[in-house]
C-alpha positions as CSV (number, residue, x, y, z in Angstrom):
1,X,57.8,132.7,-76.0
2,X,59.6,132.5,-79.3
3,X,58.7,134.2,-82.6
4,X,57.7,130.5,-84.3
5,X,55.7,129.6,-81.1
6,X,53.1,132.7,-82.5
7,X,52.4,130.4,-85.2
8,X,49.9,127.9,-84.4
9,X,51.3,125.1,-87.2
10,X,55.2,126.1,-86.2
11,X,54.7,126.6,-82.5
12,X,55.8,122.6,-82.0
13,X,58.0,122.5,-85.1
14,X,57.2,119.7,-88.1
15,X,56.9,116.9,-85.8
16,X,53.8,118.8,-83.5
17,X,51.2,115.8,-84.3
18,X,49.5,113.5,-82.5
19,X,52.0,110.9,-82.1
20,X,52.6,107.7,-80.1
21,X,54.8,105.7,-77.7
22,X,56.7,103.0,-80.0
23,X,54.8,99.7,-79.3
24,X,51.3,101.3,-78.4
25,X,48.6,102.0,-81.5
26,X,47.0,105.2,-80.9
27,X,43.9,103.8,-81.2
28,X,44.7,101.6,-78.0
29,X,46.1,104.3,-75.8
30,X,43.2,106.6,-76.6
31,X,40.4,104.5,-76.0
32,X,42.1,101.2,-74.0
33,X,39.7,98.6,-71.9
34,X,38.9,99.5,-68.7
35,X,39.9,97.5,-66.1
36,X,38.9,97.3,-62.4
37,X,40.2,99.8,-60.1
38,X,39.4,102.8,-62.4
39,X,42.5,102.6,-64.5
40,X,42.8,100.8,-68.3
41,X,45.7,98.2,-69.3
42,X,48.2,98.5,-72.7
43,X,50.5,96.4,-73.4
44,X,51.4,95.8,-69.6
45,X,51.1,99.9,-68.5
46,X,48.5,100.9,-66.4
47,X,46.9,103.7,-67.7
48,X,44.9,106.3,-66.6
49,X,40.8,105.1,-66.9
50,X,38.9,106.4,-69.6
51,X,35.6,106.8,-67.8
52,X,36.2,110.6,-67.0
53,X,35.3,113.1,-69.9
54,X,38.6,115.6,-68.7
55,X,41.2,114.0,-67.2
56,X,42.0,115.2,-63.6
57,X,45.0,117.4,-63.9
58,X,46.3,120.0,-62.3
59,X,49.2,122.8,-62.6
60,X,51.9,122.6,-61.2
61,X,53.9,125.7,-62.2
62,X,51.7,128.2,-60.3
63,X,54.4,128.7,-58.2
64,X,56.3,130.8,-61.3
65,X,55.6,133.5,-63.5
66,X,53.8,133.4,-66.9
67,X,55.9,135.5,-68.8
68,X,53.8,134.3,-71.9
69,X,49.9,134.2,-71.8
70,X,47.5,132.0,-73.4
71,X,47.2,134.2,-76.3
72,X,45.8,132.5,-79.4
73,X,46.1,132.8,-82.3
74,X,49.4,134.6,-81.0
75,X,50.4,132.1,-78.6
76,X,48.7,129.1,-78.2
77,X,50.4,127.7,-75.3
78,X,51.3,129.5,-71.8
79,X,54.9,129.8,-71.2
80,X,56.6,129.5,-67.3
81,X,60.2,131.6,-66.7
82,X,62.4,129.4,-64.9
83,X,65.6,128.5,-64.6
84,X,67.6,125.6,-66.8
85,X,67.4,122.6,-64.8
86,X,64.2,123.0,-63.3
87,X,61.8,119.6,-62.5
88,X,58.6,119.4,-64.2
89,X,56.6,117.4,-62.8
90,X,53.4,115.8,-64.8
91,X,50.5,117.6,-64.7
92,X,48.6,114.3,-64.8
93,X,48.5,111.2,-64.7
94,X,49.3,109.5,-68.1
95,X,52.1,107.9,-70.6
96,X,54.9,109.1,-72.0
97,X,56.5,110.0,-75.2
98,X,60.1,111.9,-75.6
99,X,60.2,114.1,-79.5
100,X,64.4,115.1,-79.6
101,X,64.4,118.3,-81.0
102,X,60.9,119.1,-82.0
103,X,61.1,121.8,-84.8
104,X,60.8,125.3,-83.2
105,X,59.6,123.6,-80.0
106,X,63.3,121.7,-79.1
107,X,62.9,118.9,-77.1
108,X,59.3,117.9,-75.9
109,X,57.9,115.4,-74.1
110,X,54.4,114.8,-74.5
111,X,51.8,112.9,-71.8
112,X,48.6,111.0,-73.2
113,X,45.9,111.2,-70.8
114,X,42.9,109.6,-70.6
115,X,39.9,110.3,-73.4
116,X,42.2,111.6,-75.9
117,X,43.9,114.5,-74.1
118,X,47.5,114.9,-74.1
119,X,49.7,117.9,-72.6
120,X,53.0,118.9,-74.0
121,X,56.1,120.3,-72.1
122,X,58.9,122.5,-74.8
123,X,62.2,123.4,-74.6
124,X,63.4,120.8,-72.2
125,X,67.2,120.5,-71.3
126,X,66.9,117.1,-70.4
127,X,63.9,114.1,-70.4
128,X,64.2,111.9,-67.3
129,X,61.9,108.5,-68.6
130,X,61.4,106.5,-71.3
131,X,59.1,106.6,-73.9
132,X,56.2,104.3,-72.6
133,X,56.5,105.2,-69.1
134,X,53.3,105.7,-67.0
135,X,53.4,108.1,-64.3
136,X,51.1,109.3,-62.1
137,X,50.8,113.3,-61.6
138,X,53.8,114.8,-59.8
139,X,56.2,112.6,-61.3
140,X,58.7,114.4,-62.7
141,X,59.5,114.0,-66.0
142,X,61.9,116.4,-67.3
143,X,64.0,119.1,-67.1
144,X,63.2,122.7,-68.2
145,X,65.6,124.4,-70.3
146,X,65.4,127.3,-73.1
147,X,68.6,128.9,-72.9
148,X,69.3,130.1,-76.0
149,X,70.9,128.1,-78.3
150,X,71.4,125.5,-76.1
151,X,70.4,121.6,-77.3
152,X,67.2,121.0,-77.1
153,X,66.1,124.9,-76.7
154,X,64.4,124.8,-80.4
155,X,63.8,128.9,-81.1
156,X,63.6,129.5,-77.4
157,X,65.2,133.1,-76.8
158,X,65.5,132.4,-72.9
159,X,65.0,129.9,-70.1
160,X,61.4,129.2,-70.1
161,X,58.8,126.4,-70.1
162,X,56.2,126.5,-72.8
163,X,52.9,124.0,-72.0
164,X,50.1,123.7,-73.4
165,X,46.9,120.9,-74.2
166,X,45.4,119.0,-76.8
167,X,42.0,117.7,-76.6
168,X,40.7,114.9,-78.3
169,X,39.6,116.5,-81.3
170,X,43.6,117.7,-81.9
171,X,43.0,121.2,-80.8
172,X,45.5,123.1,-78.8
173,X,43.6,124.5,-75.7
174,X,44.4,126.6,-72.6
175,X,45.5,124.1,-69.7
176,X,44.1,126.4,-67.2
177,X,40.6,125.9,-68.6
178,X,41.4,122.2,-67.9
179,X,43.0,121.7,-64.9
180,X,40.8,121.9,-61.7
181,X,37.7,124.1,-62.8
182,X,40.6,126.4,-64.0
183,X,41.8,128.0,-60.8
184,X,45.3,125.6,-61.3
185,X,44.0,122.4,-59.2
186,X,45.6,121.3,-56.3
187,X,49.5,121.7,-56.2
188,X,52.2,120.5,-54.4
189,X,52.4,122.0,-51.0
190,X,54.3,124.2,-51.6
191,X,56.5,125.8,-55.0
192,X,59.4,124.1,-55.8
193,X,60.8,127.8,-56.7
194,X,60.1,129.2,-53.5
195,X,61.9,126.5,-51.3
196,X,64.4,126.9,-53.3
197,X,65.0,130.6,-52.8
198,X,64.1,130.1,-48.7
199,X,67.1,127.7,-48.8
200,X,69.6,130.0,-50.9
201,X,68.9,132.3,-47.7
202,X,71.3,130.9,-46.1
203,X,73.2,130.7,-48.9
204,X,73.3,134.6,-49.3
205,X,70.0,135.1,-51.6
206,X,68.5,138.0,-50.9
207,X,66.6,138.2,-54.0
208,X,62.6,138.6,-54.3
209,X,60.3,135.2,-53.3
210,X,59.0,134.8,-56.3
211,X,59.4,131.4,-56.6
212,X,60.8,131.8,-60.1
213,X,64.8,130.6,-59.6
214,X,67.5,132.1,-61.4
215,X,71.3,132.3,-61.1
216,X,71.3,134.0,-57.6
217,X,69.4,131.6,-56.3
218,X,71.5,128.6,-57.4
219,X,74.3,129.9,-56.6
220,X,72.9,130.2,-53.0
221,X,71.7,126.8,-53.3
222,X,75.2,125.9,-54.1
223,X,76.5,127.3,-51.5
224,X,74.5,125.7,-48.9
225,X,75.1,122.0,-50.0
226,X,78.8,123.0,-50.3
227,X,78.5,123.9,-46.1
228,X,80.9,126.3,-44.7
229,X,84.1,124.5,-43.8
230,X,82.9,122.4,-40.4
231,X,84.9,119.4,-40.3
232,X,84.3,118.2,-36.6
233,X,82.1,116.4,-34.4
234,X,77.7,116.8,-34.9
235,X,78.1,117.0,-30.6
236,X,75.5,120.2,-30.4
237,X,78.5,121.5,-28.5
238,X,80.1,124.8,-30.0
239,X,83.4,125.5,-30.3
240,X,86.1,127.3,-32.6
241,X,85.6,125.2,-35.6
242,X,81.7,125.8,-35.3
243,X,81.9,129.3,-35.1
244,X,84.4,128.9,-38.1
245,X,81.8,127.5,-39.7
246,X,79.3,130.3,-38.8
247,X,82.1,133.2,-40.0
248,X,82.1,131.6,-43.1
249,X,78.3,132.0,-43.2
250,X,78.5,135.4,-42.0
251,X,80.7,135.9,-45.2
252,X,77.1,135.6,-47.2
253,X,76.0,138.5,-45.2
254,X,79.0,140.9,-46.2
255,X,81.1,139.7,-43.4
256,X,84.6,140.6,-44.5
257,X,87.3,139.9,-42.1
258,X,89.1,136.9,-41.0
259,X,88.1,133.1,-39.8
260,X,89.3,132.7,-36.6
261,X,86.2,131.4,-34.8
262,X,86.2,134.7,-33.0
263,X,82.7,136.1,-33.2
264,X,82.8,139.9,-33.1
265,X,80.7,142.6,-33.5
266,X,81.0,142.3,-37.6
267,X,81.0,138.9,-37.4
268,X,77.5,139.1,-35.7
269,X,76.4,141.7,-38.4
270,X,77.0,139.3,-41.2
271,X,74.8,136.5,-39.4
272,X,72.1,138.9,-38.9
273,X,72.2,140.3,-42.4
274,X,71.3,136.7,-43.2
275,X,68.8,135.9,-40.9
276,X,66.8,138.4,-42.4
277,X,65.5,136.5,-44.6
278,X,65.2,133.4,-41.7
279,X,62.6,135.9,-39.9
280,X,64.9,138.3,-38.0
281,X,63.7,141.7,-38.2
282,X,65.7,143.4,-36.0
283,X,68.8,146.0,-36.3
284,X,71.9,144.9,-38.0
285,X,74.1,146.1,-34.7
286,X,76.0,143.1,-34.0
287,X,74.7,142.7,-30.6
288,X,72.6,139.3,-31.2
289,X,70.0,138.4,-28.7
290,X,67.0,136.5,-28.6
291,X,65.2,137.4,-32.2
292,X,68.8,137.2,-33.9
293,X,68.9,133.5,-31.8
294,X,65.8,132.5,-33.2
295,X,66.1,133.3,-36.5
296,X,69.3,131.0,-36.2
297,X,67.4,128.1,-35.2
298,X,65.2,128.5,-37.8
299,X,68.3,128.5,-40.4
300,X,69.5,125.3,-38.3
301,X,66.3,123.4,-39.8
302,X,68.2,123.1,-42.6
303,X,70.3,121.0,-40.9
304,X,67.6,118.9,-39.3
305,X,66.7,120.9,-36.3
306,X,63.1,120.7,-35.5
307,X,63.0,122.1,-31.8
308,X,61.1,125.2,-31.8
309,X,62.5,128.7,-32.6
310,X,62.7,130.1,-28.9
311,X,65.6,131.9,-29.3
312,X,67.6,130.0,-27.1
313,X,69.8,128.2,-28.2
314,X,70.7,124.3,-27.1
315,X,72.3,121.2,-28.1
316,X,70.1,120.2,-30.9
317,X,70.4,124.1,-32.4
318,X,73.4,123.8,-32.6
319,X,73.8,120.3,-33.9
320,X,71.7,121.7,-36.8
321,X,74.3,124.1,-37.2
322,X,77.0,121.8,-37.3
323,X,75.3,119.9,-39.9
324,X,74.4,122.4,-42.4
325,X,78.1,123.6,-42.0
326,X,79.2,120.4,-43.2
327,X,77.1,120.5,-46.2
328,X,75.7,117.9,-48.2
329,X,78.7,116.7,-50.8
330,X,78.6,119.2,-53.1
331,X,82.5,119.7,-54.5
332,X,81.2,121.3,-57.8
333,X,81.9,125.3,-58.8
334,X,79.8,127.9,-57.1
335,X,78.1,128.9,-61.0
336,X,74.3,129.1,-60.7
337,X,73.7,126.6,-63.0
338,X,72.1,123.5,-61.5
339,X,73.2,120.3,-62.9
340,X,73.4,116.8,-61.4
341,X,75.9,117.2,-58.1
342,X,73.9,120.1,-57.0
343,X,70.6,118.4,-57.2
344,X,72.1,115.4,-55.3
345,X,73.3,117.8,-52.6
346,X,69.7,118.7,-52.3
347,X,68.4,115.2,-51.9
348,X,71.0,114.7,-49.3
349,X,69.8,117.8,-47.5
350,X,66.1,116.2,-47.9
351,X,67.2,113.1,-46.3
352,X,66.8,114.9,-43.5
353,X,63.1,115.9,-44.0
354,X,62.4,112.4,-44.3
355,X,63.4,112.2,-47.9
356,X,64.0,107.4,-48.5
357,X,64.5,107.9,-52.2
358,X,67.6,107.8,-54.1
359,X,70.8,110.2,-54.3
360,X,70.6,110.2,-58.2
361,X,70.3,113.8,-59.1
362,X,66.7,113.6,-60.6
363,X,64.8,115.0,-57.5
364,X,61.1,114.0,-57.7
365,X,58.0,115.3,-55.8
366,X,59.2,113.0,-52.8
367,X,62.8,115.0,-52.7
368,X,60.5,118.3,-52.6
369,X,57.7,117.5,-50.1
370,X,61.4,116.5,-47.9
371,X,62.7,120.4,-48.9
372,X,59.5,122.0,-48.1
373,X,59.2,120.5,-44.4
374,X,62.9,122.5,-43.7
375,X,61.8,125.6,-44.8
């Protein structure tokens, strides 16, 4: 939360009023003519339909933590910690309308729902549609940001979302008293966060699940889409360069001696050390058997294994190895700070959980449902 955001009229900056997408009257976007199918038209948009007194929305940040409460008249918004970069998805469905560097607020994009209601999103790094767009809810349509005096962060004094709700009557309310009976609706299936910090595991993260993503985890992240040196055939058969690959892994896990595709007894340590977080809850003794083996396979989903996580380890284990040592095209630094190569590493990697869309950097709810099913 910043100091400005404790101020009811300064909390959005000069520009906080009800505004409009250029070529729609507020009057139409508000009210609109129903049309059949439950939705209204505008100006060729389908909007959402006007026949429901709250909109159906949802929240879908329950997978971070508030870090500042619904607090009026100190705080008349909720605010999410997260890392720059992070996809916001719409809490509902609606229209859209980007404000550049909203007063105190920084950049904001605000979503007209139907019967007058409208969320707003602060402090984004980046807005990912155009003013007019309809989306449905999950689309994303931003990109979190807050760092501190960064563009678009307003009077944001760390990476952070701030959200909150207007209803018709133009007063700021609590989304949580909107969105399904209050409780935070129906989500994705699972946080966007958290897969991200179960795929930095095998990246190195062994920082807290808390499905709030910060440097460590990117950097993790980064990591993984980077891969770990395997250059040769996806055959399922190991060999030197695999367990090159699988050194280079062990590195993550405190492994500090040389790549020769020699698995030793420290060697083994390191690849236990990070199957920890894959499920292994055995010693850290270098011995690896069956739990150590299975805890393998279930890092080799990453790479688009799906057997099951037997501990024994065949063909298509190992191919999943192979893959994820390849990586997924990421050639950027190793910095924690998600931008566009690393987010198209990830939609490569989600390719593999069935992930059609496009490699464009601007993952969507599609690219994370993909994610999820690998972790």
């Amino acid at each position: 939360m910043t100091e400005n955001e404790a101020r009811p009229h300064r909390c959005g900056g000069d520009h906080d009023v009800p505004r409009t997408p250029a070529g729609v009257s507020r009057r139409t976007l508000l009210r609109g003519a129903v049309v059949g199918g439950g939705a209204l038209t505008v100006g060729g948009l389908v909007l959402p339909t006007s026949a429901y007194a709250v909109p159906a929305l949802y929240n879908p940040f329950q997978a971070y933590a508030v870090t500042g409460p619904w607090d009026p008249p100190n705080h008349n918004g909720i605010d999410y910690g997260m890392a720059v970069g992070t996809a916001l998805p719409a809490c509902g469905a609606g229209t859209i309308e980007n404000i550049y560097d909203n007063g105190t607020g920084g950049h904001t994009v605000t979503i007209y729902h139907a019967e007058g209601y409208r969320s707003q999103y602060m402090h984004l790094s980046q807005f990912r549609l155009s003013n007019g767009a309809s989306v449905a809810a999950g689309t994303v349509v931003g990109y979190s940001g807050g760092a501190v005096g960064a563009p678009g962060a307003g009077n944001s004094t760390g990476p952070h979302l701030h959200w909150h709700i207007y209803n018709p009557s133009g007063s700021r309310i609590n989304p949580l008293s909107v969105v399904g009976g209050g409780g935070g609706g129906t989500p994705p299936a699972q946080g966007e966060g958290l897969t991200l910090q179960k795929i930095a595991g095998a990246g190195g993260y062994a920082g807290p699940l808390d499905g709030v993503p910060g440097t460590n985890t990117w950097i993790g992240v980064q990591y993984v889409v980077t891969g770990y040196g395997y250059t040769g055939p996806l055959d399922g058969v190991p060999g030197t360069n695999t367990y090159k690959g699988l050194q280079r892994l062990a590195q993550r896990g405190g492994y500090g001696g040389i790549v020769d595709g020699v698995m030793g007894t420290n060697s083994w340590k390191g690849v236990q050390t990070v199957c920890k977080r894959f499920g292994y809850g055995g010693l850290v003794d270098g011995l690896p058997g069956t739990n150590t083996y299975a805890a393998m396979q279930r890092i080799a989903k990453l790479g688009g294994y799906t057997g099951p996580a037997d501990g024994a380890l065949g063909v298509n284990s190992w191919r999943g190895l192979q893959t994820l040592f390849t990586g997924f095209g990421y050639t950027g630094p190793i910095d924690g700070v998600a931008g566009k190569n690393t987010n198209m590493g990830l939609q490569r990697m989600a390719k593999l959980g069935g992930y059609g869309g496009p490699v464009d950097g601007l993952p969507g709810d599609f690219t994370w449902a993909a994610l999820a099913k690998l972790v």
